[in-house]
N, C-alpha and C positions, 0 to 999 in steps of 0.2 A: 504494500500500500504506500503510494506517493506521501510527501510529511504533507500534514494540514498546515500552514504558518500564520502565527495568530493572529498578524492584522489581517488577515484575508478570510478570517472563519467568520463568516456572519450567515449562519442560518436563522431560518423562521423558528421562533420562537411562540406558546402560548401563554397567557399571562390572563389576571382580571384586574382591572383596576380600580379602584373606588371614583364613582361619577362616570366613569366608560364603559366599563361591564367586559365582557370577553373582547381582549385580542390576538393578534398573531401579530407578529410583530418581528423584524430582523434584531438579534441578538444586540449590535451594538448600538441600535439607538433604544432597545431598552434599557442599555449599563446607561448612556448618557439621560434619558429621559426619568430612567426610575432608581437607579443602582444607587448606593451608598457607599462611603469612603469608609475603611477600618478605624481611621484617626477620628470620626467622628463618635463611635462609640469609645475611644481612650486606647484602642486595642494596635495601633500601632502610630508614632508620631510622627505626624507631618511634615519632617522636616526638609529643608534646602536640600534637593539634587536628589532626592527619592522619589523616584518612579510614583504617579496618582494612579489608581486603581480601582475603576468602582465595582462592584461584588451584588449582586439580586439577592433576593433574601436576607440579606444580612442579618436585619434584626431577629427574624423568624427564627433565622440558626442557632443565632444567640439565646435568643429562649428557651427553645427545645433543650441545646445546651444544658442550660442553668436549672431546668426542669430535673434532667436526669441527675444531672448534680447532683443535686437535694433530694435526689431517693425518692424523685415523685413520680412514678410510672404515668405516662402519658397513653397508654393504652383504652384505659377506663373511659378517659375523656374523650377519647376521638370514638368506640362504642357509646359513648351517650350523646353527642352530638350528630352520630348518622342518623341515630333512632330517632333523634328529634326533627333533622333533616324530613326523613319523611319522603323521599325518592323509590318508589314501587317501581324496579326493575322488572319483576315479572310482567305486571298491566302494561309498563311501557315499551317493550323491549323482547319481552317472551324468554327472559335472562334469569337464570337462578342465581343468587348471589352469595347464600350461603357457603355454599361450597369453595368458594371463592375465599374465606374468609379465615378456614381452616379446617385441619383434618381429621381431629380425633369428635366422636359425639359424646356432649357432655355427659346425657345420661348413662351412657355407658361408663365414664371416670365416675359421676357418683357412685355406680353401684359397687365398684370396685373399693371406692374409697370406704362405703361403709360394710360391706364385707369384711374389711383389716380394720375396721374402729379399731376393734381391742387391742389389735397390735401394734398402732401406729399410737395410741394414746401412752400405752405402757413404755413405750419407747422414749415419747415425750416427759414421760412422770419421772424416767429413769435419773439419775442425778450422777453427772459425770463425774466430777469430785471424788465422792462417794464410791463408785465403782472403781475406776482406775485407783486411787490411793488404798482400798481398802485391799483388793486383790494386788498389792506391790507392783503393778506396772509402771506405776509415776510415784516420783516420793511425795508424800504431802507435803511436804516443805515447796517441793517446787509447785505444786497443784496451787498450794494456795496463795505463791507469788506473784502469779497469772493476771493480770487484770479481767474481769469478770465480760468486755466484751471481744476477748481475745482468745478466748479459754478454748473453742474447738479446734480452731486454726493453729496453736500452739502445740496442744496434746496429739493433735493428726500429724506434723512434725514431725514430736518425739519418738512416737509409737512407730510412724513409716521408717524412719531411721534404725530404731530396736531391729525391727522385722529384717532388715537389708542387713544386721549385726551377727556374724556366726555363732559369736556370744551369748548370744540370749538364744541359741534354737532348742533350747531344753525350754523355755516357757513360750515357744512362736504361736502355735494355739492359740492359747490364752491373750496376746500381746493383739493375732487377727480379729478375736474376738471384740478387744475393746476397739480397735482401728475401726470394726462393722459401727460398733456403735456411735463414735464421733462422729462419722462420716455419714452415718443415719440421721445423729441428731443435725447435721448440717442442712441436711437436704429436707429436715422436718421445718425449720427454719428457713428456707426459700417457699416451702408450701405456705405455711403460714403466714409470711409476705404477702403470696400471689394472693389465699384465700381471706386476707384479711382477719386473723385470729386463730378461732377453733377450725382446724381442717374438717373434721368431722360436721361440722355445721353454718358451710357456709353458704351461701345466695346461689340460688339459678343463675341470674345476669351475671353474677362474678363469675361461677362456673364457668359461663358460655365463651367472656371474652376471653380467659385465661387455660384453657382447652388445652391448647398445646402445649404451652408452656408447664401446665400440668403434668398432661402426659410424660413429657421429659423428665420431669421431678422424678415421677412414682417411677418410673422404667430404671431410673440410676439409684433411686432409695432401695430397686428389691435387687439390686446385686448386693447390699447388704442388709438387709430384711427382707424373706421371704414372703410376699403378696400374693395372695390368690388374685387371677385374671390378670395377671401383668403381660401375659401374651398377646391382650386383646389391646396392649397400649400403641398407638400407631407412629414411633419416633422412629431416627436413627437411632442403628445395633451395630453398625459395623460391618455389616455384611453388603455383599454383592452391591447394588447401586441403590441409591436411598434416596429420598425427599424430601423438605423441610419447609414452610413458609418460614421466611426473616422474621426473626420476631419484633416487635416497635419496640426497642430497647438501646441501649449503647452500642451494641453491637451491630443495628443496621447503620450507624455511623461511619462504621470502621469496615463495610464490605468492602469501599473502593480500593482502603487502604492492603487490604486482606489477597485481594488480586491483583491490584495491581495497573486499576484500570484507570479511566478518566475523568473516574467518582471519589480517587484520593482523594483525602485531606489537602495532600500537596503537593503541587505538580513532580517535585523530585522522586514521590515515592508511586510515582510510573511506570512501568515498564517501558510504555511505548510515550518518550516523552515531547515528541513532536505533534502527538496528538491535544486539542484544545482541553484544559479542565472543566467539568463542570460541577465538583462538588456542591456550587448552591442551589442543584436542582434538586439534591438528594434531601433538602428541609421539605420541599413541599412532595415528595412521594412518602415523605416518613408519616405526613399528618393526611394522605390518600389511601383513604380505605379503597378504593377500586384500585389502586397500585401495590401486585404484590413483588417480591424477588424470591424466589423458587432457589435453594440453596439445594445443589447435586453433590453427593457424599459417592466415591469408589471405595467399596471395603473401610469404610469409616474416615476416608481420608476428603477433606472439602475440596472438590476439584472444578466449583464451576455452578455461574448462578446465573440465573433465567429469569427475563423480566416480563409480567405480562400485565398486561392492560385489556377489559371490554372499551372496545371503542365502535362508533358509528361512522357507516360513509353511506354520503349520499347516493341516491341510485335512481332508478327510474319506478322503482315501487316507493319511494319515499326515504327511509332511513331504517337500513337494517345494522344489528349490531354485529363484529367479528371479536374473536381473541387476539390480540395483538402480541406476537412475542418483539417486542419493543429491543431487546439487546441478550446476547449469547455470549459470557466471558467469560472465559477459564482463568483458573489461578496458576502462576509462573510453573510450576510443578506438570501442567497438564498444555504446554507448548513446546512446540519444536524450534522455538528457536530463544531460548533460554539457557543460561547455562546448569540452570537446576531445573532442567525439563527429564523426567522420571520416565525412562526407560520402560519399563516395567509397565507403569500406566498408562502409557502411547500404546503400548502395543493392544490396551482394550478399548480405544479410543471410538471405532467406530459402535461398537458394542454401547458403548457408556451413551454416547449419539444417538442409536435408537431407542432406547430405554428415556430418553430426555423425551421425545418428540413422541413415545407411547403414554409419557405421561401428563404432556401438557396438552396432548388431544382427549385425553380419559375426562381432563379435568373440565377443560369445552364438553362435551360430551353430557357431566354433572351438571354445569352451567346449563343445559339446554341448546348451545353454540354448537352451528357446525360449519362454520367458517373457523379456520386457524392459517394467520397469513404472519410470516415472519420477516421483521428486517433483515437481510444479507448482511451488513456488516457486524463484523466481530472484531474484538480486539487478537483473536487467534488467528490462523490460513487454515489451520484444517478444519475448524468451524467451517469457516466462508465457502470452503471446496466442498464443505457436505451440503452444506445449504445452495451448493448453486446445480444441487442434484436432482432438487423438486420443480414442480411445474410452477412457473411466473404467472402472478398477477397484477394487473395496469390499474393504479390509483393512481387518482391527481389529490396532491396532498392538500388543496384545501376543501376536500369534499370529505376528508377525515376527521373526524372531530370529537373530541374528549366527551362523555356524558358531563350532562351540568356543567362544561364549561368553565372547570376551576373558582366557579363559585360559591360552591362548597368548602375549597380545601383556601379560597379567602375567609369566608366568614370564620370557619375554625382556625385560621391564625391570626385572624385578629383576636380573639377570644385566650390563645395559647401565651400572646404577647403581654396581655394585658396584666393576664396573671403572675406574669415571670417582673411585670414592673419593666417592660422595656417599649420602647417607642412602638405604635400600632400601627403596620404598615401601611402602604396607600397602597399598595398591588401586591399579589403573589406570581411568581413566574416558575414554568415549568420548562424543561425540553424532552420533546417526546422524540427518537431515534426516526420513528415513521415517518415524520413530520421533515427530518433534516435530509438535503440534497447535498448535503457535503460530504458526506462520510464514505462513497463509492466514489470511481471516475466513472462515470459513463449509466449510473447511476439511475439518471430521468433528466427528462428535455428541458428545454425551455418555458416550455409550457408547464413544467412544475408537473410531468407523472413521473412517478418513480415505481420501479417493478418491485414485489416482494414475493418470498417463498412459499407456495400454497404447502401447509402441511397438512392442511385438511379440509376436504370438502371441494369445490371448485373456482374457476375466477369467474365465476356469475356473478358475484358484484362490482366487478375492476369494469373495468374498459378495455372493448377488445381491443386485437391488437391490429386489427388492421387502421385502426382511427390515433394511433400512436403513433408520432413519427418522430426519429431519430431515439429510438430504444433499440 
């Protein structure tokens, strides 16, 4: 792929603004019209002969930021703001959306959860102290020099240390034993987070939004407590090829960072560093409940995450909607031209590929979608060679268009900002990959069509191709 040069990247961009409402918009006259300076929130100073740099979202990021900071899961909110929204996908669209939202059904982690009540309670009653010092795994001296909110993380420490000790293998039993139990009480302590107190009794609505994040709790809790129905829990194991929705966490912050791609933090920590940054689009897909990132696991290892979006294009029956796989990027490990590109995992490469593309059709499928049309480029080449394997579809990108318009994911950051005490934006802006004409050469015309990869269903919504010229 030719380098992008970054006075020259100005694609269409979507945005909403307050008193305009939805636009598209080329990239650099929204940095000039709406961006803001770093030095104007204090976060980097303006001084003589330093490069001026304006940034979209700023304040937004800053929020979200400061939100997670403070240990305030933003999750909840952006669940209680859709519900308030009030946007009937199904009546409008013939879209299921649940499915869309996550994996595991709640009903089914209650019943599991209260199936182990007695277990998961006794584990919690258990008093770490107590056991380690009374059974000599820990001296009391040292137990009780611990600061009280430091106490599992320390003892998990000790004890994994013992365990690694030839020394101690006349008490290693005993030593795994207590290690089950720290490491239980740890994970009893993220549940209790998720579920807001007693695990054993918490809300439907909490359930619902915190599903998977659950799931993954009890699925790591029963490799050290035994749980009835932890088979029925739907997370990564480690095995063969896996799937995950991101969760709205710190860590969908740090995906870009993770691979490596053009959603760093920062441009240095790129792989491909001629390509444009865009980590302030990643504020407004964080607070996009129709925006998810599908995280690909080989044998437990993160090799590669998938973006998808329901989006509408206009047609001659009106506006139907597709899945958009919006972008395909693997992590340094799962490319050929890296110097820590893994052997081993190349060589399952096309394998891991159709397993991606059986499962982002399954999930259309869920949705009620039977359109699945994906952008070509990648930040890989053996992406892009697979994807230049399917049959093309002809959209003119401004006949593609976002549900609602980013009106949503304005009003809930103005509401995110407000709470974090930082400036309330006057627009939100996004960049959708469908949307951008720069990222292939030869890509789409003049006329603004661009071709994408049908993985599912056919190009009866595009534009044929006889009425496309210069594709």
């Amino acid at each position: 792929m030719p380098p992008i040069h970054h006075g020259e990247y100005n694609p269409i961009i979507i945005g909403f603004v307050e008193g305009e409402g939805y636009v598209n918009t080329p990239l650099q006259t929204a940095l000039d019209e709406y961006g803001q300076l770093p030095s104007e929130f204090g976060l980097v100073p303006n001084a003589g002969g330093r490069r001026v740099r304006k940034t979209l979202n700023l304040s937004l990021g800053l929020s979200i930021i400061k939100h997670l900071r403070e240990g305030k899961g933003l999750k909840e909110t952006i669940a209680r703001f859709y519900e308030r929204w009030g946007r009937d996908l199904r009546a409008d669209f013939d879209v299921e959306i649940e499915p869309f939202l996550g994996v595991n059904d709640p009903s089914v982690l209650k019943r599991i959860i209260d199936e182990n009540g007695a277990a998961l309670e006794q584990s919690l009653r258990t008093d770490v102290v107590e056991y380690l010092g009374g059974r000599g795994l820990v001296p009391l001296s040292t137990l009780h020099s611990i600061p009280a909110q430091d106490l599992l993380a320390k003892t998990r420490t000790i004890l994994e240390k013992k365990t690694r000790n030839p020394a101690h293998t006349a008490e290693l039993n005993a030593l795994e034993r207590g290690l089950g139990l720290v490491c239980a009480k740890q994970l009893l302590g993220e549940l209790c987070d998720l579920t807001g107190g007693d695990i054993t009794q918490f809300g439907k609505a909490r359930l619902a939004v915190h599903a998977d994040e659950i799931a993954r709790a009890l699925w790591r809790l029963s490799r050290h407590l035994p749980l009835c129905g932890a088979e029925e829990l739907r997370c990564v194991r480690g095995r063969e090829v896996e799937f995950e929705l991101a969760p709205r966490d710190g860590s969908f912050l740090e995906l870009g960072k993770e691979v490596g791609d053009c959603t760093a933090d920062k441009l240095f920590r790129q792989v491909d560093r001629e390509v444009e940054n865009i980590y302030w689009t990643v504020f407004a897909w964080f607070l996009d409940r129709q925006y998810q990132v599908l995280r690909v696991f080989s044998e437990g290892r993160f090799v590669m995450k998938v973006h998808l979006l329901p989006l509408v294009v206009a047609n001659r029956n009106g506006e139907t909607a597709f899945l958009a796989v919006d972008a395909i990027e693997t992590t340094p490990i799962f490319r050929e031209d890296t110097r820590v590109g893994d052997a081993d995992l190349l060589q399952r490469k096309e394998h891991v590929f159709s397993r991606v593309v059986d499962r982002v059709v399954g999930l259309a499928r869920e949705m009620g979608i039977e359109n699945v049309y994906a952008e070509k480029f990648s930040n890989t080449g053996w992406v892009r060679r697979e994807l230049e394997q399917f049959p093309e579809v002809y959209l003119h990108i401004g006949d593609v268009r976002k549900i609602d318009e980013l009106e949503d994911v304005f009003e809930l950051a103005k509401r995110v900002c407000a709470a974090a005490e930082e400036a309330v934006p006057s627009g939100v802006f996004m960049e959708l990959q469908m949307k951008n004409t720069y990222l292939l050469p030869g890509g789409a015309t003049v006329k603004g069509v661009k071709a994408f990869a049908v993985l599912s269903g056919d190009a009866g919504l595009g534009i044929p191709m006889k009425k496309v010229v210069g594709v």
